[in-house]
Structures are given as C-alpha cells and as structure tokens.
C-alpha positions as CSV (number, residue, x, y, z in Angstrom):
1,X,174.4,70.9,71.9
2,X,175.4,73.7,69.5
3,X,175.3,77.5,70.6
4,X,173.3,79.8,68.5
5,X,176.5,81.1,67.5
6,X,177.1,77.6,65.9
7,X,173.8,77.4,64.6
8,X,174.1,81.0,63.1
9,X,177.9,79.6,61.6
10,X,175.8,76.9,59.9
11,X,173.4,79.0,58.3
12,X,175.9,81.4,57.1
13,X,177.9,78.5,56.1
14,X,175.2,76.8,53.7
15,X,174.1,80.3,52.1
16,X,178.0,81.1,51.1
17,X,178.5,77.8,49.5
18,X,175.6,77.8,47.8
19,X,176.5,81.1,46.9
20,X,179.9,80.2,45.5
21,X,178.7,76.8,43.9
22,X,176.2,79.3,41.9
23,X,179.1,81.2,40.4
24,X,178.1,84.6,42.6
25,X,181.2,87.3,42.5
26,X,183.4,87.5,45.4
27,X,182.2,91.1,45.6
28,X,178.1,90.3,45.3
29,X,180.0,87.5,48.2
30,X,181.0,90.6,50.2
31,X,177.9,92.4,49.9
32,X,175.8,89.3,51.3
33,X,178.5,89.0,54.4
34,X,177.3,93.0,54.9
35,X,173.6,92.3,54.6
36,X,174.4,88.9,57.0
37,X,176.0,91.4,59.9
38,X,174.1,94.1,59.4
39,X,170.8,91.9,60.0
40,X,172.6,90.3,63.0
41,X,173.4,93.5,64.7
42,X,169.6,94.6,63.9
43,X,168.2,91.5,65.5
44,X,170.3,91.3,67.9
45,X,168.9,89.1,71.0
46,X,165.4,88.8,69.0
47,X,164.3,84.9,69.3
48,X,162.2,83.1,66.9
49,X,159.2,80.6,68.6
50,X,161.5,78.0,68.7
51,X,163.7,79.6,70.7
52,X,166.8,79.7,68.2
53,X,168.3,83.4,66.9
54,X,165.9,85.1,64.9
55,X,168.4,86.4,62.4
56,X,168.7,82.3,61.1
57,X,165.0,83.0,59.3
58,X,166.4,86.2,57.3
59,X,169.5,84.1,56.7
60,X,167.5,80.9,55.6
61,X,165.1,83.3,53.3
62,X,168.1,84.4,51.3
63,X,168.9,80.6,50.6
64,X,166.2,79.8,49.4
65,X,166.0,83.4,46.8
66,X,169.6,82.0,46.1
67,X,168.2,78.2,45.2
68,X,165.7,80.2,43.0
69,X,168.4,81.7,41.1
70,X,167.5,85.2,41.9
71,X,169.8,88.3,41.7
72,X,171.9,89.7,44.3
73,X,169.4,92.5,45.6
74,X,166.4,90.0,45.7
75,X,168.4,87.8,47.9
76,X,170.2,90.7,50.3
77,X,166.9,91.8,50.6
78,X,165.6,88.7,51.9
79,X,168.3,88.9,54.6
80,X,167.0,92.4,55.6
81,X,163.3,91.7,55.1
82,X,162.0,92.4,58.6
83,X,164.6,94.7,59.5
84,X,162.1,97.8,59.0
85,X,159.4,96.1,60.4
86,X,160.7,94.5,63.6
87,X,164.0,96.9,64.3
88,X,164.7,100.2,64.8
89,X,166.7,100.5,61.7
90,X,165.5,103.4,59.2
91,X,165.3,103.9,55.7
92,X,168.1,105.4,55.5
93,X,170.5,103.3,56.6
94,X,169.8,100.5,54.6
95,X,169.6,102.7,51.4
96,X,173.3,104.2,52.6
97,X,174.2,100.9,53.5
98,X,172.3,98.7,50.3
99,X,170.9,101.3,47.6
100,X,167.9,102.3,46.9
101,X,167.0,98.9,45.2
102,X,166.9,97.2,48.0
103,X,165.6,99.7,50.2
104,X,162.5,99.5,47.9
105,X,162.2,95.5,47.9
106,X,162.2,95.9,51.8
107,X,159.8,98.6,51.9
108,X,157.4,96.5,49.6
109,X,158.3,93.0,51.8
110,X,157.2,95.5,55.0
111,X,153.9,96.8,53.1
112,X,152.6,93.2,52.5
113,X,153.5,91.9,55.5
114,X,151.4,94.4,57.0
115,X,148.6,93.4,55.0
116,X,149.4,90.2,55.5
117,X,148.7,90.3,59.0
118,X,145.6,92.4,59.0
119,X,144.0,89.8,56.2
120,X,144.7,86.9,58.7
121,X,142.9,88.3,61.3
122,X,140.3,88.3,59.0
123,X,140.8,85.8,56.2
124,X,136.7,84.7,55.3
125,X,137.8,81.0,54.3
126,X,136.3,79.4,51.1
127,X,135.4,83.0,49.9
128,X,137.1,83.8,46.2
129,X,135.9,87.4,45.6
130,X,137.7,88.2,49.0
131,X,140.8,86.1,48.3
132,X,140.7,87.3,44.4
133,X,140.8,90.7,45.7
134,X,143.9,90.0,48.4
135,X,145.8,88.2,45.6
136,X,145.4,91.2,43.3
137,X,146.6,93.6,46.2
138,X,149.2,91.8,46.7
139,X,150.3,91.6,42.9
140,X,149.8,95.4,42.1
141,X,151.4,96.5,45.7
142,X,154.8,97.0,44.0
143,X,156.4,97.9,40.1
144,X,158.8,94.9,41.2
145,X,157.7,91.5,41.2
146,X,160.9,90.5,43.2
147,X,159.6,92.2,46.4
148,X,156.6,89.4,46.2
149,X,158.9,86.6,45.8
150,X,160.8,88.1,48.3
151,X,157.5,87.3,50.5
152,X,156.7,83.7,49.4
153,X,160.4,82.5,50.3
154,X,159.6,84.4,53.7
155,X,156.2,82.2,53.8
156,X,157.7,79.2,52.4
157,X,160.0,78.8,55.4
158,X,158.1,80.2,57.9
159,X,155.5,77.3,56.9
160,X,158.1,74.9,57.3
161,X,158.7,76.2,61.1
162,X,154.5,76.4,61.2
163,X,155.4,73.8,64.4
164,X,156.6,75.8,66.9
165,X,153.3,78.0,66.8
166,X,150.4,78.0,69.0
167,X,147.9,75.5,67.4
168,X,144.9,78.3,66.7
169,X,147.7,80.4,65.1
170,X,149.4,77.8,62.7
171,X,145.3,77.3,61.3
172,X,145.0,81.0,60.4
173,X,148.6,80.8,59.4
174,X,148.2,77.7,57.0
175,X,144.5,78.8,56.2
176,X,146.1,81.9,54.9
177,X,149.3,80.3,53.0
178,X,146.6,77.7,50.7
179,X,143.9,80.9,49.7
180,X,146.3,83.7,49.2
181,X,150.1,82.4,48.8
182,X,149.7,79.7,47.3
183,X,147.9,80.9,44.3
184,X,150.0,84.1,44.0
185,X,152.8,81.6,43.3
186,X,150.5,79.8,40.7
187,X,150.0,83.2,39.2
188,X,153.8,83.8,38.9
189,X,154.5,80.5,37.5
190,X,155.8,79.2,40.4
191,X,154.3,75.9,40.2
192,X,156.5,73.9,42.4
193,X,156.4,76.2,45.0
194,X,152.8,76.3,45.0
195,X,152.3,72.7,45.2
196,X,155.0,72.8,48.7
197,X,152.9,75.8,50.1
198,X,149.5,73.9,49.4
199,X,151.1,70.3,51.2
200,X,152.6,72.1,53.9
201,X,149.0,74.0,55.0
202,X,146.9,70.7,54.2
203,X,149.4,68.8,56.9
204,X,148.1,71.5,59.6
205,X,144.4,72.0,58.1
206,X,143.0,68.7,56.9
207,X,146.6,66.1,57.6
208,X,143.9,63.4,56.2
C-alpha cells in the first residue's frame, strides 16, 4: 500500500520523464518542478472522490498537454488549472510566480469551468441549437485556443476517473463530455481525442 506521498512521487516521476524523453530544457524542467509545488502547497489536504491527493489530477493534466506536444505554459497551466477556482491563491501570485501567460490560460480554464458547471445543471440532451451555442461559447471565451485544450485534457482525465462519482452525476458528467467536449475537439482537429471522449461517455450512457 503506497502513501499519497508515493503516489504523488509517481506522478511527478512519469511527467519529468516524459518531459526529458521530449527534449524539454532543464530550465522549462525547473519551471514545471515550480508549478508541481506550488500546486501542492495550494491543494494541500484537498482529496479527489477517490480518496487519493487531489493535486495527482493537475499533475496528470500536465501529462497529457505534455503527450500532446504542447508548450511549456499550456502544460504549467494545466498543473495550476484549478488553483483559482478551488484555492485561495490570487491572481497575483501566480502571475509573480508564472507570467502573465499563464495567469491568462488559468483565468480562461476558471471561466469555462464555471460555465461548464452551470451548463450541466442544465444541459437539454439531444438539443443542437443549445449545444451549438455552448460549443461556440466555449470557442470564442478566450484569444488563446490553448486555454480550451487546457480544458479537454482536464475532461479527458476526469472522464477516465468518471468511476468514483455518484452514478446520477457521472450521467450529467458523460452526457455533457459527448454534446459539448467532444465536438469542440472535433472542431479543433482533435480527432483522436474526440473519438476517446465519445467511448468513454457511451461506456456510462448507453455501455450497449
């Protein structure tokens, strides 16, 4: 039985070797160790559903940005992706700590996760208009494109957890992922991805 601070180790482990297998600098190395504790500290105690460290969802986020081949900022910024929403850290400190790049890729992560969670309280299945409109929100809610991919690895592993949630909420979860993430990542060309996102909410919607 690992401790989290194992399971944490592994996590950190598999992003840096990635990282170093993908040719990253030893200082864009650096800065992801920076994001990695800063995130930690933010956290803290915070716990996911499962029950394991919550700070292993930011740090698995940034992986998968780092598989998709994405630049430095894109992936620190999918280590500090919730730390506006669900910390007490400001603005301030993580353009201080980041620059203002990344301080605007979380603040556009925060805005559609927002969204996000108002639409699934309220997500009218099988209607396009509706879903059209969500998708173009979503498109048009930053200049930077990167703050939306930011979001669909955030989905794409949080589907991939869906488990450990209530049964009513993985539905509206899932029922959200296949109408309005699935085809913004259609829309970017992300066709692979899409295909994952639509298999992973069919195995909670309709396993049949």
């Amino acid at each position: 039985m690992h401790t989290n601070d194992e399971i944490i180790e592994q996590y950190v482990n598999k992003l840096l070797t990635i990282a170093k297998q993908n040719n990253i600098s030893k200082s864009d190395i650096n800065s992801l160790i920076s994001a990695i504790d800063f995130a930690k500290f933010k956290h803290a105690s915070q716990l996911r559903k499962s029950g394991e460290p919550y700070i292993i969802h930011p740090i698995a986020t940034a992986t998968i940005l780092l598989t998709w081949k994405m630049d430095i900022d894109t992936i620190i910024t999918g280590i500090l992706h919730d730390v506006l929403e669900d910390t007490l850290t400001t603005e301030e400190e993580i353009e201080d700590n980041f620059g203002t790049n990344v301080l605007n890729l979380v603040k556009c992560v925060t805005k559609v996760n927002l969204l996000s969670k108002q639409n699934r309280n309220n997500l009218i299945k099988d209607d396009q208009i509706e879903n059209d409109y969500v998708i173009q929100v979503f498109l048009s809610m930053s200049n930077d494109i990167r703050g939306m991919i930011v979001k669909l690895a955030d989905r794409f592993h949080n589907m991939t957890t869906i488990k450990y949630l209530p049964q009513e909420k993985q539905i509206r979860f899932a029922n959200e992922t296949l109408e309005i993430y699935s085809k913004v990542a259609g829309r970017l060309g992300m066709y692979r991805l899409r295909t994952n996102l639509e298999d992973l909410s069919f195995e909670v919607i309709n396993p049949t």
